[in-house]
Structures are given as structure tokens and as C-alpha cells.
C-alpha positions as CSV (number, residue, x, y, z in Angstrom):
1,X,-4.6,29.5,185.3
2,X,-4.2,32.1,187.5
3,X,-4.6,31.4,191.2
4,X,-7.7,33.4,192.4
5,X,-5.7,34.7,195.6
6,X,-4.2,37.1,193.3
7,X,-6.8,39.5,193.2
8,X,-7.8,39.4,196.4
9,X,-7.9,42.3,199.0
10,X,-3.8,42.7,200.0
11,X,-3.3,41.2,203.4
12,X,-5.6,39.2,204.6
13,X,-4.4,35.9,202.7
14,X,-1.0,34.5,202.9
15,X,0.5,33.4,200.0
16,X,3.5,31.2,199.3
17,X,6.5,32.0,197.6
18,X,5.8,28.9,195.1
19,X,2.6,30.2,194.7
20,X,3.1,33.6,194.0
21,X,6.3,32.7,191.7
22,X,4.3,30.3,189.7
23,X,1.2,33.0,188.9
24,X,3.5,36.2,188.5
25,X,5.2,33.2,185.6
26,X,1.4,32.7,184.1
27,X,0.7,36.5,184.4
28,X,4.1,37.4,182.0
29,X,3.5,34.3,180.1
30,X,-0.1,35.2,178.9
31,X,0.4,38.8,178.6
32,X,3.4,39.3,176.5
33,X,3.4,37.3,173.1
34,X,6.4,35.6,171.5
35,X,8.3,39.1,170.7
36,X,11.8,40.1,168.9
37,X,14.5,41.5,171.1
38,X,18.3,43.0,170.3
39,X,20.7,43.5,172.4
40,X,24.6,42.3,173.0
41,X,25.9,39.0,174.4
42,X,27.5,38.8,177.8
43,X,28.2,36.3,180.5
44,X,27.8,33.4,177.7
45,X,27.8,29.9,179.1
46,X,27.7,26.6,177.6
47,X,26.4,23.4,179.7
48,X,27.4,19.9,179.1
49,X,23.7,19.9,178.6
50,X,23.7,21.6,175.8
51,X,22.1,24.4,176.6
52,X,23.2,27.8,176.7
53,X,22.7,30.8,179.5
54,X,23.7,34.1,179.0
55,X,22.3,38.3,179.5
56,X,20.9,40.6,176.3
57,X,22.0,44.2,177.2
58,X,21.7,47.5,176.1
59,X,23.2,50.7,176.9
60,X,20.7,50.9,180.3
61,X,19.6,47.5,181.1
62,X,20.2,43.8,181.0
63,X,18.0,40.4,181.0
64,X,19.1,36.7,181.8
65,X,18.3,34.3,178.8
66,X,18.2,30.6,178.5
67,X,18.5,28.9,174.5
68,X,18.1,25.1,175.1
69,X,19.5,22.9,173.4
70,X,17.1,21.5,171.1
71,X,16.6,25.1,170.0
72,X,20.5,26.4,169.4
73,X,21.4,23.3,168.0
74,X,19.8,24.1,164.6
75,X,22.0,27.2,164.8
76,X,24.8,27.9,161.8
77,X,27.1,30.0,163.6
78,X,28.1,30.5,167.4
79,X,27.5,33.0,169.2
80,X,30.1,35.2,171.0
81,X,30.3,37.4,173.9
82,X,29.9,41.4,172.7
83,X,27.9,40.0,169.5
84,X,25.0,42.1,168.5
85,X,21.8,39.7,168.2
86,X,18.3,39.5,167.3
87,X,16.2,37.1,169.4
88,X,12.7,35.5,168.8
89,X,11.8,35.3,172.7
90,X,8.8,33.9,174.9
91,X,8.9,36.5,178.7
92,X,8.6,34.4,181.3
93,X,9.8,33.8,184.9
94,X,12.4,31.4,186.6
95,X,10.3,30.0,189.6
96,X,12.8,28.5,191.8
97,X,14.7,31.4,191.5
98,X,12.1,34.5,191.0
99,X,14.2,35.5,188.2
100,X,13.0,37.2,185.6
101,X,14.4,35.8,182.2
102,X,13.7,35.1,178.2
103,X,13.2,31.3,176.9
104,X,14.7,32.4,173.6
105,X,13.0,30.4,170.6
106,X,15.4,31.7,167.8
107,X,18.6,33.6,167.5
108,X,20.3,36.1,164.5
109,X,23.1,38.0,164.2
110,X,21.6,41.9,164.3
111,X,20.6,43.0,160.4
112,X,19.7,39.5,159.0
113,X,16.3,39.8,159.4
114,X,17.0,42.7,157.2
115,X,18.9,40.6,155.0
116,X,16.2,37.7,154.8
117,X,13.5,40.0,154.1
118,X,15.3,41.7,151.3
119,X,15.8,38.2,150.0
120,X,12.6,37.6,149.7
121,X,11.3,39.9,148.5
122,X,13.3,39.5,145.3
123,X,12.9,36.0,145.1
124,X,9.4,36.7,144.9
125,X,9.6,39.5,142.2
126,X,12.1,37.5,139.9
127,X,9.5,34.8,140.0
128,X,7.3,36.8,139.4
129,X,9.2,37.7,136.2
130,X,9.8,34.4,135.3
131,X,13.6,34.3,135.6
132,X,13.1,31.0,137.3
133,X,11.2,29.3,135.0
134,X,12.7,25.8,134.1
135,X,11.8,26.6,130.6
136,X,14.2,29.3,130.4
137,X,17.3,27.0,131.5
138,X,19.7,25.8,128.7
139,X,21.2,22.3,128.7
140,X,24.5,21.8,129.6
141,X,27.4,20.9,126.6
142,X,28.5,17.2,127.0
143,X,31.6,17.8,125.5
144,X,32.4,21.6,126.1
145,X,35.6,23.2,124.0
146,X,36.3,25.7,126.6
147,X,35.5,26.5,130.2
148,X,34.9,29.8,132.0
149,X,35.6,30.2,135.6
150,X,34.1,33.4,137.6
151,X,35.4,34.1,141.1
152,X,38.1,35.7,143.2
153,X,41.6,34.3,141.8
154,X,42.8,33.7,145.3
155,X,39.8,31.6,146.9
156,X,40.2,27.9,147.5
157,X,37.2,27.4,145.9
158,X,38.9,28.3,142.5
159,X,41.7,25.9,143.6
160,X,39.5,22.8,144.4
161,X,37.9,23.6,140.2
162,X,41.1,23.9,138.9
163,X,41.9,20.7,140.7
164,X,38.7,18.6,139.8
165,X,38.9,19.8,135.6
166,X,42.8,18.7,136.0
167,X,41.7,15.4,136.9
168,X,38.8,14.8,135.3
169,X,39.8,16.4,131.8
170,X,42.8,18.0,131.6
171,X,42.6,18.7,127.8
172,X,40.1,21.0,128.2
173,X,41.4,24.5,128.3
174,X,40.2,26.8,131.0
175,X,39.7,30.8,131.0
176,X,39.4,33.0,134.4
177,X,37.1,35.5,134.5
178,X,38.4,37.7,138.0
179,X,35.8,39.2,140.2
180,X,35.6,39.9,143.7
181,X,33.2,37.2,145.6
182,X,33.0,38.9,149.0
183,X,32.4,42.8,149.9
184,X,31.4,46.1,148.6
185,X,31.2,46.5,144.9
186,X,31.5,42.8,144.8
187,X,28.3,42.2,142.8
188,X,28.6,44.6,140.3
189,X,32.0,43.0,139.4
190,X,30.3,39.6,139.4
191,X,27.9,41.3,136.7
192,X,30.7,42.7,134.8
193,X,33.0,39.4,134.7
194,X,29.4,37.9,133.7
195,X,29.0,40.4,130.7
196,X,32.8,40.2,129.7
197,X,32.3,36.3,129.1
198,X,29.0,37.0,127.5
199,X,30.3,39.6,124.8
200,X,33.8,37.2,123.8
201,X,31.8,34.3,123.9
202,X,35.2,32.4,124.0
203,X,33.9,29.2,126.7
204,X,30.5,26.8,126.1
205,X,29.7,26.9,129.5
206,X,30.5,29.4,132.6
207,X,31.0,28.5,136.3
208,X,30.2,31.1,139.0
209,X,31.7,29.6,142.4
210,X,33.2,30.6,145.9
211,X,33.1,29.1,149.1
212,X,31.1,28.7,151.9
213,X,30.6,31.3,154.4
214,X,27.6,33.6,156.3
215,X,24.8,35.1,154.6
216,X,26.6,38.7,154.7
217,X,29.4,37.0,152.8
218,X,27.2,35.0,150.4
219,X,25.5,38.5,150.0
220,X,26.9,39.5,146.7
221,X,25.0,36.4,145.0
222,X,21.4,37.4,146.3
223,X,21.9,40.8,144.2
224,X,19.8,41.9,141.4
225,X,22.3,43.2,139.4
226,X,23.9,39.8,139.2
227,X,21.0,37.7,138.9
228,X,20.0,40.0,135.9
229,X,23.5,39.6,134.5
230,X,23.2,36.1,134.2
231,X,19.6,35.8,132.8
232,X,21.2,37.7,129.8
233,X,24.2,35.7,129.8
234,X,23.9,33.7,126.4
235,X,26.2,31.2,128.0
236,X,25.1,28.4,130.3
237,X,26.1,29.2,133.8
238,X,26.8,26.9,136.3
239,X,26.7,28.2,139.9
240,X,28.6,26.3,142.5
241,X,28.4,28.4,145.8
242,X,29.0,27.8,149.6
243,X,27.7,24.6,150.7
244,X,24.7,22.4,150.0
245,X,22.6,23.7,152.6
246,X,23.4,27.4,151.3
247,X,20.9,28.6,148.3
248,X,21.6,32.2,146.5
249,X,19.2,34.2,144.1
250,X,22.2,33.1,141.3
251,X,21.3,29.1,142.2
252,X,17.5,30.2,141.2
253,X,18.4,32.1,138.3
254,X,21.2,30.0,137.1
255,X,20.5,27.1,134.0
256,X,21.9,24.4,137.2
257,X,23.1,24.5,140.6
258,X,26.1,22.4,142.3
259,X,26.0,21.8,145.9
260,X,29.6,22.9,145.9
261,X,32.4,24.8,143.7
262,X,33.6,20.8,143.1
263,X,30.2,19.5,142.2
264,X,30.1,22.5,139.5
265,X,33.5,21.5,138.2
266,X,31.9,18.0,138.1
267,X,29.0,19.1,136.3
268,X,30.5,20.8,133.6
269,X,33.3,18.0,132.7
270,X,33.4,15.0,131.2
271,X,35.7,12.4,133.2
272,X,38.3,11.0,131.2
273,X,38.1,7.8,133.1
274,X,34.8,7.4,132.2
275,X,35.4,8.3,128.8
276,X,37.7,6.2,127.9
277,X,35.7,3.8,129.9
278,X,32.9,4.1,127.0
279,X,34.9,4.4,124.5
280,X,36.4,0.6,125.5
281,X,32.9,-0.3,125.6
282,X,31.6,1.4,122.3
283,X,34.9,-0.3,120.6
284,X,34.0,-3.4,121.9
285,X,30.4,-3.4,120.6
286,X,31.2,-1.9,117.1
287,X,34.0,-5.1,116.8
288,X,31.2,-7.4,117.7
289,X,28.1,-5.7,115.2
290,X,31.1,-5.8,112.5
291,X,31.7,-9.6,113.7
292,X,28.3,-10.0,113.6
293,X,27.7,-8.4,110.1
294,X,30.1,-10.7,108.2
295,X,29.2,-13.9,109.4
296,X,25.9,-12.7,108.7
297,X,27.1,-11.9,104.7
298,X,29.3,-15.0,104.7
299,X,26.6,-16.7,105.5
300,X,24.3,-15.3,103.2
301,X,27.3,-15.8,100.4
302,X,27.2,-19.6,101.1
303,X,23.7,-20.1,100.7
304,X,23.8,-18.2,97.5
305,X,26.6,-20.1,96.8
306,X,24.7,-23.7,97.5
307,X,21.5,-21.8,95.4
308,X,23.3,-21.5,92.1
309,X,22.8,-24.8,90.1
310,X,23.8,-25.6,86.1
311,X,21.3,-24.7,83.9
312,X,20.7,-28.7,82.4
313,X,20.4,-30.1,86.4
314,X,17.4,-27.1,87.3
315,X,15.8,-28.5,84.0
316,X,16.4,-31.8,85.0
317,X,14.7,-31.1,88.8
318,X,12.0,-29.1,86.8
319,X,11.1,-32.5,85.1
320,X,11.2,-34.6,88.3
321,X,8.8,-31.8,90.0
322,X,6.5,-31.9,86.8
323,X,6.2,-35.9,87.0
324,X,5.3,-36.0,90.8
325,X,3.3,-33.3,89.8
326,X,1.3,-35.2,87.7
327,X,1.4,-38.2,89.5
328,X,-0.9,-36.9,92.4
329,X,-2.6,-34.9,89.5
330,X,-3.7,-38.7,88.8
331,X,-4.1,-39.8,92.2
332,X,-6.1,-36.9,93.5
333,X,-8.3,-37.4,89.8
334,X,-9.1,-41.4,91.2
335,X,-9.3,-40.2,94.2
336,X,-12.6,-37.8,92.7
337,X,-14.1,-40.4,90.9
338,X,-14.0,-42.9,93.6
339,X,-15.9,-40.1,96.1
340,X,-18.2,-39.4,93.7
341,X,-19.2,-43.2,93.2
342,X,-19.2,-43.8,96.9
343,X,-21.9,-41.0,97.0
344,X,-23.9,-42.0,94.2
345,X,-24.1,-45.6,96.3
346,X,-25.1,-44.1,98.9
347,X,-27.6,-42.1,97.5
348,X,-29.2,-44.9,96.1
349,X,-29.5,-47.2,99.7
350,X,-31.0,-43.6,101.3
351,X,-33.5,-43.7,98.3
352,X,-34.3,-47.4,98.7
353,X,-35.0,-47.0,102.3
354,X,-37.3,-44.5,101.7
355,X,-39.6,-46.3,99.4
356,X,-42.9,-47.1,101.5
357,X,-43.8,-51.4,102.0
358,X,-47.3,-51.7,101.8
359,X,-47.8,-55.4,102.8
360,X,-45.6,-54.5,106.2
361,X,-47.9,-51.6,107.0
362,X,-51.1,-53.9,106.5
363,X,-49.5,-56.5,108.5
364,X,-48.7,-53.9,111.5
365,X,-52.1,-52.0,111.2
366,X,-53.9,-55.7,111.8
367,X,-51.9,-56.4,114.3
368,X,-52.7,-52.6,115.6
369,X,-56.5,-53.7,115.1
370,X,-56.1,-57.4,117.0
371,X,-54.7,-55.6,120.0
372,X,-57.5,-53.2,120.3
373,X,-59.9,-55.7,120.4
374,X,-58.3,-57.3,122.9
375,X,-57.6,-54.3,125.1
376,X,-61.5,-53.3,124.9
377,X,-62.9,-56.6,125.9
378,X,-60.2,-57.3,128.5
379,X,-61.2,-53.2,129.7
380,X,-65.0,-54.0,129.5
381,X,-64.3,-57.8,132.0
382,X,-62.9,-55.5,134.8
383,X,-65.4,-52.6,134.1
384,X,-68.4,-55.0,134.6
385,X,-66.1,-56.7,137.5
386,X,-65.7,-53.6,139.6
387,X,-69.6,-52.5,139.0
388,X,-70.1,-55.2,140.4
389,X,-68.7,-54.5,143.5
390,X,-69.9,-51.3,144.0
391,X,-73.3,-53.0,143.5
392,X,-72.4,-55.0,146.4
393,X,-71.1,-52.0,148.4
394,X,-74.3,-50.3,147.8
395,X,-76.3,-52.6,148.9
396,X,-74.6,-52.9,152.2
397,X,-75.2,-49.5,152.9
398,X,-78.7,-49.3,151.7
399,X,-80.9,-48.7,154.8
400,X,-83.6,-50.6,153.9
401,X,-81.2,-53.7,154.1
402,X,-80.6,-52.7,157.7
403,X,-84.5,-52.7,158.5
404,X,-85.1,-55.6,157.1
405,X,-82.9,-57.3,159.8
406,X,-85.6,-55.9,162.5
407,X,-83.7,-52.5,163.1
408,X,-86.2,-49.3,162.8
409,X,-85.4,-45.7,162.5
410,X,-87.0,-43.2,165.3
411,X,-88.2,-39.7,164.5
412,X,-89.3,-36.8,166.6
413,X,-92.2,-34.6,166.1
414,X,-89.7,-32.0,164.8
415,X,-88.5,-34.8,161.8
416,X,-85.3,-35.1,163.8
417,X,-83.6,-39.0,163.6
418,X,-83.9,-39.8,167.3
419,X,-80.0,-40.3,168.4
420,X,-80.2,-39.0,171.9
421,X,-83.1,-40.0,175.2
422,X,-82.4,-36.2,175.6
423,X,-84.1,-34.9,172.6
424,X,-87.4,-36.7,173.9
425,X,-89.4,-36.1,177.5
426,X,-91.8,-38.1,178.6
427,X,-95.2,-38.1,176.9
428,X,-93.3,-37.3,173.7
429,X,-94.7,-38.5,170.4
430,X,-92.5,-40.6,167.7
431,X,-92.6,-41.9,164.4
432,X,-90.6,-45.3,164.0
433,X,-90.5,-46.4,159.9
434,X,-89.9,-50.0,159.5
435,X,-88.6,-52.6,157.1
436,X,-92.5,-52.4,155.8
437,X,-94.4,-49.6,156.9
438,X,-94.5,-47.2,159.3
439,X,-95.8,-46.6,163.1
440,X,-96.8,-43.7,165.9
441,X,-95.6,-44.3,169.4
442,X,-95.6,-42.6,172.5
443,X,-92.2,-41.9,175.4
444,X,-93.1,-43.3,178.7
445,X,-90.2,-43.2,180.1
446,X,-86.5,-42.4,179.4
447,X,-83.1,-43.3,180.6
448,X,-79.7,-43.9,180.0
């Protein structure tokens, strides 16, 4: 935040130099955004750091600028003293120093913002058209009869195909399609070479290659012109250009990308090693099905072979089948019968078991009827026992009993049983009922 001193009335605070560095850096900081700026290089230097320090001029004026080095070191290219630059930039302000500088973010060479948005915006239309559809790409011939080539007859990257088809297949003959790769006119002469293959339709497969270089020289691939030569192209194309990290409008548009003009020589090519390789191998398995197949018929021919018998010996094993036949034919017919018997026995026990015996059941109810009597009178002996004692128990408890050992029972006037001197004052009136009788008596005194 800004320090409040700064708006205060001039002169009657004091600031600091730290101070007033440190607010003028928030001030810039907060009012300008993250901007573009061009200018030229001057005064470049690189630190062992890493980073880099150098001015952005113009035909009037100049600015110091720091890159650091975890920002330049995604850079492509190096920069150069009297290059024309674009930079992405953050204004701000070098406090122990008071110099005014730009923290730059990012870093182009002038025009390829240009560039970038022209690709782009083509990428996005061909998309849009479907010229990048996966559908639309054509497999690749395993075993192609003849190879086209499409570049600048003097590049290296023409050299390192020629080099990679030599030694991989050298049988295959290969036709050169010339075309500028680099420059102006350059695209429509890739377009040209494209439609030249296209209409003698002498090759199975097309490689468009060159080497690696800047987005200005890679520039002839990211045309439409070309990209719509080789959508029409009836040929598969191959495109094999700069290096891996480098991607064209042809790599969209193309049926497959390399990652170099060597991978695309790779691509296209069968390697002889490798072919011969399989062909070992496929040798080797159809000697060993073929192995396989006639052991597998010898085989069969022996048992055939051991199958064919004289005409009098199968008649003779026909007999010795039809008398074991009817041997257990026999056996299995006993074997019936005796069941059967077994069951009919059987039968007959259940049946005889079943029959009801009379005299037993007479015999068991009288016994049924002896024990009954016996249970009732020996249940009657201990009925008549226990009344018996209950009688006893009763006549414990009977009251009467207890008078007639000279006890009474006192009553108040109320009909209360007299338990307590309390209930009673003196002068009271009670009953007493005796053993015989009954009698009126009168409290004289109390106590306890």
C-alpha cells in the first residue's frame, strides 16, 4: 500500500529516500498494467545468474530492462544487440537505485505476434472446416512401391531421408518432388510440387520435410494454400518438419506427423532388418505348423492303420461282444427276480406287523385299569392326610381355641379391638367377649 505521507501537504513531513522509492515503485506498479512494448536491443548483458539487463529504445528515448532468468530461459532464440523486439512488460521501479525500469515477462522478435495471430486464426477456420478431422486421415502403406519426397534439393533434411530409406530399405525407389522450403513464393511451390505428385500418382505415400529453424522460416508450412493442397492430395502425406517442439498448419492437416524429417523417413519405411527379422520368424513357425500337421496325419494314418481289422476276426469280436452281452442280459434278468422276491418278503413282514393282537391289547388295557385304581386310592390316602392337617392348622388359629385358654378380646364403644391404653381414657366403657359369654366393664385407670 501506499504510504499515507504521500498525499500530504508538501513540506511539512520529511520523507526518506527508501520511503519515497518504495511508494513512487507501488504508485507505477498499480497504475500501469502488464503492457506490450517495441523497441531495439542495446547495452545487452548476460549474468552468471542468468539473468539478462539491457535498454529498449526508440528513435527518441530509451528504458533499462531486466528478463530474469526463470523468464528468458524458456526462450527459443537469443537475443542480440540492434534486434527489433516485442516485450510483454510489468513498469516498475529499481528502489536501491531510483531507476526507472521494465521487469520484462515475455520477449518476441518484432512481427511475430503478427505471425501467431495469423496462425491462429487459421487453425481455427480449418477446424472449423474439418480439415483436421482424424476421420479424414488415410492409413499409411506397410509396404509402399514408391516414395515421394517434397523439399528443397539442397537441405540436409533431404539428406538425413535419403540416408534413413538407404538404410532401412534401399529397394524401394524414391522420386523428388523440388520446391523451395524457405522464402517468398515458397508455399505456392510447396502446393504445386503437392499437386504435381497428386496428378502422376507415381509414389503410395508423400513426405513433405525441411529442417528446423524460426517461425518466419517455418512460415511457408502455416499457409493456406498449402494446407489446402494437401487436403486434396489423394496421396497420404507424411510431414516431417523442424523439430519436435515445432508444429505447422501442414502437421494438422497432414494424414501423420514425424517429429523430424528422419522420423518421417521412419514412418513411411519398412526396416529391412526387421523384415527379414519376421520373415525368420514367420519361416520358423510355418516349418513348425507343417511339423506339426504331419505328425498330426501320421498319426491319424496309424490309428487308421491299427482300426482296419479282417473281415472273419470283426465277426469273430462281434460274437464275443454278443455272448458277454448276453451273459449280463442273464445276470441283470436274476438279478430282477431276486429284487422282486426280496420285496414281496418284505411286503409280507410289514403286512404281518400290522395285523392288530387282541389278547395283548386286553392284557395292557387291564393292566391300564389296575394302575388306575391304584393311583386313585393311593391320591385319595394323601388327600384325606393333608385335610387333615389343615384341620389341625385351623383349629390352631380358631379364636375361640385361644379363649378357651382364659384370654378375652376387648372392644371399645366404637366396636374397635382394643390394641392400644391410648384408644381408651379413663371412665371409658368396654365390651370383653369370653370363651362363654360376654361382659361390660369400665377404664379406671390406664398405663403403660
Amino acid at each position: 500500500m501506499i504510504s499515507d505521507t504521500l498525499f500530504t501537504e508538501p513540506g511539512k513531513i520529511l520523507w526518506r529516500v527508501s520511503e519515497l522509492n518504495r511508494n513512487a515503485r507501488v504508485l507505477l506498479e498499480q497504475t500501469f498494467p502488464l503492457l506490450w512494448v517495441s523497441g531495439e536491443i542495446s547495452n545487452l548483458k548476460r549474468y552468471p545468474s542468468g539473468h539478462w539487463y539491457f535498454s529498449l529504445k526508440d528513435d527518441s528515448a530509451q528504458v533499462r530492462c531486466v528478463m530474469f532468468r526463470h523468464k528468458n530461459m524458456y526462450l527459443d532464440w537469443i537475443p542480440q544487440d540492434g534486434m527489433q523486439v516485442e516485450a510483454q512488460v510489468l513498469v516498475t521501479l529499481y528502489e536501491a537505485r531510483g531507476e526507472f525500469q521494465l521487469t520484462v515477462e515475455q520477449l518476441r522478435r518484432t512481427g511475430l505476434g503478427a505471425l501467431f495471430e495469423a496462425f491462429e486464426r487459421l487453425k481455427s477456420r480449418l477446424q472449423q472446416e474439418g480439415l483436421f478431422h482424424p476421420e479424414r486421415r488415410r492409413p499409411l502403406p506397410h509396404f509402399p512401391r514408391q516414395i515421394g519426397i517434397i523439399t528443397s534439393p539442397h537441405t540436409a533434411a533431404l539428406r538425413d531421408v535419403l540416408i534413413t530409406l538407404q538404410r532401412r530399405i534401399p529397394s524401394i525407389p524414391v522420386v523428388i518432388y523440388p520446391a523451395p522450403v524457405q522464402g517468398e513464393g515458397s508455399a505456392a511451390a510447396i502446393a504445386a510440387a503437392l499437386r504435381a505428385a497428386a496428378a502422376r500418382s507415381e509414389c503410395d505415400v508423400l513426405i513433405l520435410c525441411r529442417g528446423g529453424g524460426s517461425i518466419e522460416d517455418l512460415w511457408a508450412f502455416n499457409e493456406e494454400i498449402v494446407a489446402r493442397a494437401i487436403a486434396a492430395c489423394p496421396i497420404p502425406i507424411v510431414t516431417g518438419i523442424g523439430h519436435e517442439t515445432d508444429f505447422t498448419i501442414a502437421d494438422f492437416v497432414a494424414d501423420m506427423r514425424a517429429p523430424t524429417p528422419t522420423g518421417a523417413a521412419q514412418l513411411v519405411s519398412p526396416d529391412r532388418e526387421e523384415m527379414r527379422h519376421r520373415l525368420r520368424s514367420w519361416r520358423h513357425r510355418l516349418q513348425q505348423t507343417m511339423a506339426r500337421h504331419i505328425e498330426r496325419r501320421m498319426q491319424t494314418t496309424d490309428l487308421l492303420a491299427h482300426r482296419l481289422i479282417h473281415p472273419g476276426e470283426r465277426i469273430h469280436h462281434q460274437r464275443m461282444q454278443l455272448a458277454q452281452l448276453r451273459d449280463r442280459l442273464q445276470h441283470a434278468c436274476h438279478r430282477q427276480l431276486e429284487m422282486h422276491q426280496w420285496r414281496i418278503g418284505e411286503t409280507r413282514r410289514r403286512l404281518q406287523s400290522a395285523q392288530p393282537g387282541i389278547h395283548a391289547s386286553i392284557r395292557h388295557q387291564q393292566e391300564l385299569a389296575a394302575r388306575l385304581q391304584r393311583a386313585m386310592t393311593s391320591r385319595l390316602e394323601n388327600m384325606q392326610s393333608r385335610l387333615l392337617q389343615q384341620q389341625q392348622h385351623l383349629h390352631h388359629l380358631d379364636p375361640k381355641a385361644v379363649l378357651a385358654r382364659g384370654y378375652s378380646i376387648a372392644y371399645t364403644a366404637g366396636g374397635d379391638i382394643l390394641q392400644d391404653s391410648q384408644q381408651v381414657q379413663t371412665g371409658d366403657k368396654v365390651q370383653l367377649i369370653l370363651a362363654k359369654g360376654w361382659a361390660d366393664a369400665k377404664i379406671t385407670g390406664t398405663g403403660k
